[in-house]
TIRO-2110 file (N, C-alpha, C; in Angstrom, 1 decimal):
// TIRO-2110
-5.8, 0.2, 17.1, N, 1, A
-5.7, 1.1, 16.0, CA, 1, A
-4.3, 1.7, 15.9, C, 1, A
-4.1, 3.2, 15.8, N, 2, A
-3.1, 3.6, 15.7, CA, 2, A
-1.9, 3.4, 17.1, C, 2, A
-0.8, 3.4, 16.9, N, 3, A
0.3, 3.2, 18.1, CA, 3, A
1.9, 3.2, 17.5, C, 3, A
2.0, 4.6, 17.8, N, 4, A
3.9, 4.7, 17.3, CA, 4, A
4.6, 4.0, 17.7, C, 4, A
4.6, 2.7, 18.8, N, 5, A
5.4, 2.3, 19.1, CA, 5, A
5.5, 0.6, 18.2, C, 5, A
4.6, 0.2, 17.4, N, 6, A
5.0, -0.4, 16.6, CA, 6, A
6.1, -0.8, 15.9, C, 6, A
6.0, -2.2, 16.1, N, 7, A
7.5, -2.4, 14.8, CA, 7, A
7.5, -3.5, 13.8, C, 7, A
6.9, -3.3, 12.9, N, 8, A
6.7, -4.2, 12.0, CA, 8, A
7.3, -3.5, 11.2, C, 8, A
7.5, -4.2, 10.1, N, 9, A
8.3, -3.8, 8.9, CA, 9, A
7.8, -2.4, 7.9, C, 9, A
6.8, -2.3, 8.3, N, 10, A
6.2, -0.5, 7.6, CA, 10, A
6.7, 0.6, 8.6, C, 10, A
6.3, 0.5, 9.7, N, 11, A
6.9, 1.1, 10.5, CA, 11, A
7.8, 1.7, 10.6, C, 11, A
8.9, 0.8, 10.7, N, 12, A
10.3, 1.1, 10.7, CA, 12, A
10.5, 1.6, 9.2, C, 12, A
9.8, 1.4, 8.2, N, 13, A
10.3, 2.3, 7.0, CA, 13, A
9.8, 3.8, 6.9, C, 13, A
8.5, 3.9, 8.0, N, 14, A
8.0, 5.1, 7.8, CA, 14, A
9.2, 6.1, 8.9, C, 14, A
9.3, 5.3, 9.6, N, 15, A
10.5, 6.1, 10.6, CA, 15, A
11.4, 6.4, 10.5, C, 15, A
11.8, 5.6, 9.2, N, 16, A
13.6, 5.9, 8.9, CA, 16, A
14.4, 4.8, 9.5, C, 16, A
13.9, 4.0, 10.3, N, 17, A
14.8, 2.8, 11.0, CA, 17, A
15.1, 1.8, 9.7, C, 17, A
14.4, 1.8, 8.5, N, 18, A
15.0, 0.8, 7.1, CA, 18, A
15.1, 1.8, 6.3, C, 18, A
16.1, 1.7, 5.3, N, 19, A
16.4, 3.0, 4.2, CA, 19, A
15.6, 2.5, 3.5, C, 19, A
14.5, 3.4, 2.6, N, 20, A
14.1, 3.4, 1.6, CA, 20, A
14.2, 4.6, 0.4, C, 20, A
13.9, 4.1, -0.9, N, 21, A
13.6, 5.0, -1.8, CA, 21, A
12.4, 5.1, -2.4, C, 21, A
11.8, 6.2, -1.3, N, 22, A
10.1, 6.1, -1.5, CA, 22, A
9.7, 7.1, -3.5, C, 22, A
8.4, 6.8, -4.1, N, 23, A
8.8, 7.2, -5.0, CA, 23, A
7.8, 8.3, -4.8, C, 23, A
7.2, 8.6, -3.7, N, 24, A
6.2, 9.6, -3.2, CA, 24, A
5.9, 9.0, -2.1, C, 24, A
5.6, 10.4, -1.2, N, 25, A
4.9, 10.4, 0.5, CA, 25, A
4.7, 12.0, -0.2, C, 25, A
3.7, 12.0, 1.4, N, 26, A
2.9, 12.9, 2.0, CA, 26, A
2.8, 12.8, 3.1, C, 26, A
1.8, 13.6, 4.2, N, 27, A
1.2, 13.8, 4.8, CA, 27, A
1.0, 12.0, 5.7, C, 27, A
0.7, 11.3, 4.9, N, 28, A
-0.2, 10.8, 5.6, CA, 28, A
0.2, 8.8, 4.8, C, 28, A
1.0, 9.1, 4.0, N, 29, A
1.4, 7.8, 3.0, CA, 29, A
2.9, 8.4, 2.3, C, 29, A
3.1, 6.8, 2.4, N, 30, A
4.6, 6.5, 1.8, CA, 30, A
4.8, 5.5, 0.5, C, 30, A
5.0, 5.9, -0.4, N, 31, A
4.8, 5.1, -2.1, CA, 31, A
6.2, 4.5, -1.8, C, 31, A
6.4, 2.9, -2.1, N, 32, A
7.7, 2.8, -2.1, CA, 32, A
7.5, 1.1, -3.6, C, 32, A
8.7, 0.7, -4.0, N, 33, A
8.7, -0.5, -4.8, CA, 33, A
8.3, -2.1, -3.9, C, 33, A
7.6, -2.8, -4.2, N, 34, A
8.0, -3.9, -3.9, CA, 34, A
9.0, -4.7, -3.8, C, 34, A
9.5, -5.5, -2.4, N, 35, A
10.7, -6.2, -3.0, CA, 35, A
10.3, -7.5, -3.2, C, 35, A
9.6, -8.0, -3.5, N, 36, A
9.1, -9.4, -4.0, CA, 36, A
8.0, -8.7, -5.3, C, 36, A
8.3, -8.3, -6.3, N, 37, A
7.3, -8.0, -7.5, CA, 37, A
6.1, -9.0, -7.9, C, 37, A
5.2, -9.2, -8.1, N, 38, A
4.0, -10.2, -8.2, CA, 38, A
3.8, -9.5, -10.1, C, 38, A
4.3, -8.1, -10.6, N, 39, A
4.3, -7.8, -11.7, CA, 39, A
5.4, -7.2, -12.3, C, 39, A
5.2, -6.8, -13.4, N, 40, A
6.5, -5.6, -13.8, CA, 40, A
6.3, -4.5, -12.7, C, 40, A
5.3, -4.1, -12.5, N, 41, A
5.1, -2.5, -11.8, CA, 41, A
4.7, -3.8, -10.0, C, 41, A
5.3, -2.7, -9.3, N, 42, A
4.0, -3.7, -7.7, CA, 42, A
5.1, -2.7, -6.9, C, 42, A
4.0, -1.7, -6.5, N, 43, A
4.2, -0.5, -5.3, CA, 43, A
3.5, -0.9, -4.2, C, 43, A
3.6, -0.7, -3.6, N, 44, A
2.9, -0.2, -2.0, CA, 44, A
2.6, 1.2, -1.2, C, 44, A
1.5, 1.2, -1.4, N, 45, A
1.1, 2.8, -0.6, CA, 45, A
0.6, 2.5, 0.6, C, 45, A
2.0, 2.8, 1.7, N, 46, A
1.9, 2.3, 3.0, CA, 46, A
1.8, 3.4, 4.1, C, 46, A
0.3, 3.1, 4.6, N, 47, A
-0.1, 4.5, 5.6, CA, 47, A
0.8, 4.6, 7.0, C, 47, A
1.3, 6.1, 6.7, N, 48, A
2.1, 6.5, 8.0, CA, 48, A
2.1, 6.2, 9.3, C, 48, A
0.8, 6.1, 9.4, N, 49, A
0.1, 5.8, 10.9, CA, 49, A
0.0, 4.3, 10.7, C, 49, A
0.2, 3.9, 11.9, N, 50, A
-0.1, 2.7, 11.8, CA, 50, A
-1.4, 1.8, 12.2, C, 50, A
-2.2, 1.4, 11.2, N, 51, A
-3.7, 0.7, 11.1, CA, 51, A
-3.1, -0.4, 11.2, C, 51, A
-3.8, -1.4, 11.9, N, 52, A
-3.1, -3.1, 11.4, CA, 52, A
-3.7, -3.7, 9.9, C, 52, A
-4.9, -3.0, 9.8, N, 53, A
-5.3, -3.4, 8.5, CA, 53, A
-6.9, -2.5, 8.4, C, 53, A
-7.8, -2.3, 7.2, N, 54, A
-8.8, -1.6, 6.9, CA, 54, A
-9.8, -1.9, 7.8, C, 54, A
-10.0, -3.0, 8.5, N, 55, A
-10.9, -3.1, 9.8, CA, 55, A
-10.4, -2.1, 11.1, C, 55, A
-9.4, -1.0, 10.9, N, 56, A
-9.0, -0.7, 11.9, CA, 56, A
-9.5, 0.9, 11.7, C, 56, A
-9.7, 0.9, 10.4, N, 57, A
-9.9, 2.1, 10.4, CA, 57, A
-11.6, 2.8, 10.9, C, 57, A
-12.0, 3.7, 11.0, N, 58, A
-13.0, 4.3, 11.7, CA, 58, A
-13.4, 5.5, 10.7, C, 58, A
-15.2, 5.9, 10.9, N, 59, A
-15.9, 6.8, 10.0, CA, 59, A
-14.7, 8.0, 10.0, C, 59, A
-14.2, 8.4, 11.0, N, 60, A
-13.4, 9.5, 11.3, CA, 60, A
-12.4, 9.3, 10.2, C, 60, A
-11.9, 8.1, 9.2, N, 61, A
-10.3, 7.9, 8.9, CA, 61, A
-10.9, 7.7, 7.2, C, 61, A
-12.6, 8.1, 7.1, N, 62, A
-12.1, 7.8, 5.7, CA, 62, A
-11.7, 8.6, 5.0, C, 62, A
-11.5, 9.9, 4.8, N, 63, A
-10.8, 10.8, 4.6, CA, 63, A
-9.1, 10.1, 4.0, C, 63, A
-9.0, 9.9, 4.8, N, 64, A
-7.3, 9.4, 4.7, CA, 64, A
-7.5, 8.2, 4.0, C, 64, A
-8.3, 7.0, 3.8, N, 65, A
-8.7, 6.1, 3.2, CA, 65, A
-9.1, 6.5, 1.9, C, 65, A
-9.6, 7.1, 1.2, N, 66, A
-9.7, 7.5, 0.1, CA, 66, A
-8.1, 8.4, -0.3, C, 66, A
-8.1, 9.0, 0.4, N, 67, A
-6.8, 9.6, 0.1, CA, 67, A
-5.8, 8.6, -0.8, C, 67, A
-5.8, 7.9, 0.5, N, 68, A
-4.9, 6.5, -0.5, CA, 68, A
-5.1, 6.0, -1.7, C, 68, A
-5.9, 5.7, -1.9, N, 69, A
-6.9, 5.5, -3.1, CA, 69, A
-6.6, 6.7, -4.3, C, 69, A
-6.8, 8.1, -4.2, N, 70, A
-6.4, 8.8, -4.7, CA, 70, A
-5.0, 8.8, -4.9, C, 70, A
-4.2, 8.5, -4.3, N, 71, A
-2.7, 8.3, -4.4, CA, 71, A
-2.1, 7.3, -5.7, C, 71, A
-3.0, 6.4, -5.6, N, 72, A
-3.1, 5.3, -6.6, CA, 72, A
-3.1, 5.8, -7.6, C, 72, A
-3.8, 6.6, -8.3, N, 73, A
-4.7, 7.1, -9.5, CA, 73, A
-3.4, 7.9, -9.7, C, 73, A
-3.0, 8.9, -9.0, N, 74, A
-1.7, 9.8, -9.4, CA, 74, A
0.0, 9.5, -9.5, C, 74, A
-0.1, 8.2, -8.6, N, 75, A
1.0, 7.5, -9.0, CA, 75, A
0.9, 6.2, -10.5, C, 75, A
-0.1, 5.7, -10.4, N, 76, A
-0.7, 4.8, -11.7, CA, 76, A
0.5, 5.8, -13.0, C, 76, A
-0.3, 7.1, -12.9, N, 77, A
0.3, 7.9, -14.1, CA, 77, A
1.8, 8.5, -14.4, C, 77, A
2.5, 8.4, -12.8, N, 78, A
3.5, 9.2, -12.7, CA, 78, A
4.7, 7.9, -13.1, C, 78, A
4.5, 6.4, -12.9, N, 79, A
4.9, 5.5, -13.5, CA, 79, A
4.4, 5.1, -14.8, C, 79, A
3.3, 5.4, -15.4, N, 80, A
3.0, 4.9, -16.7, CA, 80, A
2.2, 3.8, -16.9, C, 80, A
1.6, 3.7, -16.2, N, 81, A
0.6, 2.5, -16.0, CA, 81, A
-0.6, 3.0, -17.1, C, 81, A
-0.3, 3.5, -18.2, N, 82, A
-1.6, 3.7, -18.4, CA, 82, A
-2.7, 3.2, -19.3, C, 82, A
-2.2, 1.5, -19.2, N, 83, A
-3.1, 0.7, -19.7, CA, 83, A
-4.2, 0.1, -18.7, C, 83, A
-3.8, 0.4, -17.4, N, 84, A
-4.7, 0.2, -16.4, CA, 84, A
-3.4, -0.2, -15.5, C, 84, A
-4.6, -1.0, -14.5, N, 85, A
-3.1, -1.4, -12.8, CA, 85, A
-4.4, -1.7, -11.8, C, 85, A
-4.3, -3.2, -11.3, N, 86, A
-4.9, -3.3, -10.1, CA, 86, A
-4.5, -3.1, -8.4, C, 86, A
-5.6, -3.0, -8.0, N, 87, A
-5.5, -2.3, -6.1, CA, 87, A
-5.5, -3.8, -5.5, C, 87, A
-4.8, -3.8, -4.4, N, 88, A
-5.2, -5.5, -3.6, CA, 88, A
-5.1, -4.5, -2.0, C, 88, A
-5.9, -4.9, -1.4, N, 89, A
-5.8, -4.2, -0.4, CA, 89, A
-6.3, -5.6, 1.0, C, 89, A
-5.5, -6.3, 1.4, N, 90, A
-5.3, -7.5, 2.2, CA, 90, A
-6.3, -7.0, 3.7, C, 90, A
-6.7, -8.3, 4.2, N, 91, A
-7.5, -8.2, 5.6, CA, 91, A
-7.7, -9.5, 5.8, C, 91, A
-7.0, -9.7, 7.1, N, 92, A
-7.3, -11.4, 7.8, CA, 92, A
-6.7, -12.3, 7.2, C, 92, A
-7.0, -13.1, 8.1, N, 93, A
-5.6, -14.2, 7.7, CA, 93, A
-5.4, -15.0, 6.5, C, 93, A
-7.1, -15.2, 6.1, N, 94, A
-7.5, -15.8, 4.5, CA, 94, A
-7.0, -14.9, 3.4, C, 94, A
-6.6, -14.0, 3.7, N, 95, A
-6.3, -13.0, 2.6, CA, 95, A
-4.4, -13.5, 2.7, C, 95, A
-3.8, -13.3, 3.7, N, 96, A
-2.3, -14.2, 3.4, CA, 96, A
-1.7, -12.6, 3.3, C, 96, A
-1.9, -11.9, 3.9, N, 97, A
-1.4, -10.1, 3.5, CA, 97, A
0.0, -10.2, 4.4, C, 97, A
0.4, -11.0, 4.9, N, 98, A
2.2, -10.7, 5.3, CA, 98, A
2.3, -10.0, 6.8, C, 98, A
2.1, -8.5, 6.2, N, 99, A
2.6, -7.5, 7.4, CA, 99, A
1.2, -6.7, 7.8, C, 99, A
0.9, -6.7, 8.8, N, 100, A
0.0, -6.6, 9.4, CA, 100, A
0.2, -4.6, 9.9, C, 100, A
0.2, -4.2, 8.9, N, 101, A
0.0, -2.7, 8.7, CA, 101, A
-0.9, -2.5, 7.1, C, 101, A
-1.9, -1.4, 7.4, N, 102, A
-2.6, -1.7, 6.0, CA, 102, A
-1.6, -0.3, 5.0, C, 102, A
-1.4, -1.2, 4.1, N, 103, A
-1.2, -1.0, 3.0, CA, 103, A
-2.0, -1.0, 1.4, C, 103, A
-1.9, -0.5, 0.4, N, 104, A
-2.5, -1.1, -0.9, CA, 104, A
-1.5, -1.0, -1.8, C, 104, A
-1.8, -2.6, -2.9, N, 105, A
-0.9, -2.8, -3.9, CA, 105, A
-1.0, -2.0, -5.3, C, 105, A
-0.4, -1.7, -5.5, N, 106, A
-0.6, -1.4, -7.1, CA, 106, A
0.1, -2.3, -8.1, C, 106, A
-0.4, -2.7, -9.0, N, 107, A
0.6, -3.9, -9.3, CA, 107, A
-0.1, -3.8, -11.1, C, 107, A
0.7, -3.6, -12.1, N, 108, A
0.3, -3.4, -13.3, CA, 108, A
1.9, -3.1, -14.3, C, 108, A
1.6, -2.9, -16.0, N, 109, A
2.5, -3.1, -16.2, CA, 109, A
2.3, -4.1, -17.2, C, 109, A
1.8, -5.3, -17.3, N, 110, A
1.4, -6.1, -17.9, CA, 110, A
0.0, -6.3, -18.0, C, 110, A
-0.9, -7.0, -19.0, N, 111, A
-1.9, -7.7, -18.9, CA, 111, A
-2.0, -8.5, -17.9, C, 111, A
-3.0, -8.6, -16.9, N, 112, A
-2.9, -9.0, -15.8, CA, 112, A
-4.0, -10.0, -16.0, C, 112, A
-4.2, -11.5, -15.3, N, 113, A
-4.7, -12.3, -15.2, CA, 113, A
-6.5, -11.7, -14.9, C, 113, A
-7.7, -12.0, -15.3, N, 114, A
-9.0, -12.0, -14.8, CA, 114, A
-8.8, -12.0, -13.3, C, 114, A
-8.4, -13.2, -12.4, N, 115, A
-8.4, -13.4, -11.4, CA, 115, A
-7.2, -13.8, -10.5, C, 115, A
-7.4, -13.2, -9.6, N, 116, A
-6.4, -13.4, -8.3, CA, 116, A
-6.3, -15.1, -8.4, C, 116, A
-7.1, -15.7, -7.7, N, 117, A
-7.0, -16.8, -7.6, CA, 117, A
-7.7, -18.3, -8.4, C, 117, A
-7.4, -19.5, -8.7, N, 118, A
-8.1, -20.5, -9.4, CA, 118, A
-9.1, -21.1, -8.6, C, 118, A
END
């Protein structure tokens, strides 16, 4: 579950070890851009602590798991998304999620495809 000594690539951004330009944090999450865009809009709200992914989290954490979720909703508006914007929130290896810190996507901006995949 959680362990500061981590070093994956969220990590080191939540630490300051990679410069970023977050476009909101808190407490407990860090809003930053995608650098591979999948849309016009594609954020990442990547939790401070480090979870490897939503199987890591515990009854005790959903609090902070919604929180994120909430984070979504207020950044959706603070960028202009306000035709809508989908959540992708990755787990296991069939999902293809990269960095193994949980994160959720926001990704909107355009009319977006029915489906993720064919």
């Amino acid at each position: 579950m959680a362990n500061n000594m981590v070093h994956d690539i969220f990590c080191k951004i939540v630490r300051g070890e990679i410069k970023s330009k977050p476009i909101f944090q808190n407490r407990n999450f860090i809003v930053i851009k995608d650098i591979n865009p999948q849309a016009p809009i594609h954020l990442l709200i990547i939790a401070k602590k480090h979870f490897e992914d939503i199987s890591s989290f515990k009854k005790a954490h959903t609090g902070l798991l919604g929180g994120g979720l909430m984070i979504a909703e207020k950044i959706s508006k603070k960028v202009g998304l306000k035709n809508g914007y989908r959540l992708i929130i990755n787990r296991g290896a069939d999902a293809q999620g990269g960095v193994p810190h949980f994160h959720i996507h926001i990704l909107g901006g355009k009319k977006l495809g029915t489906k993720i995949v064919k």
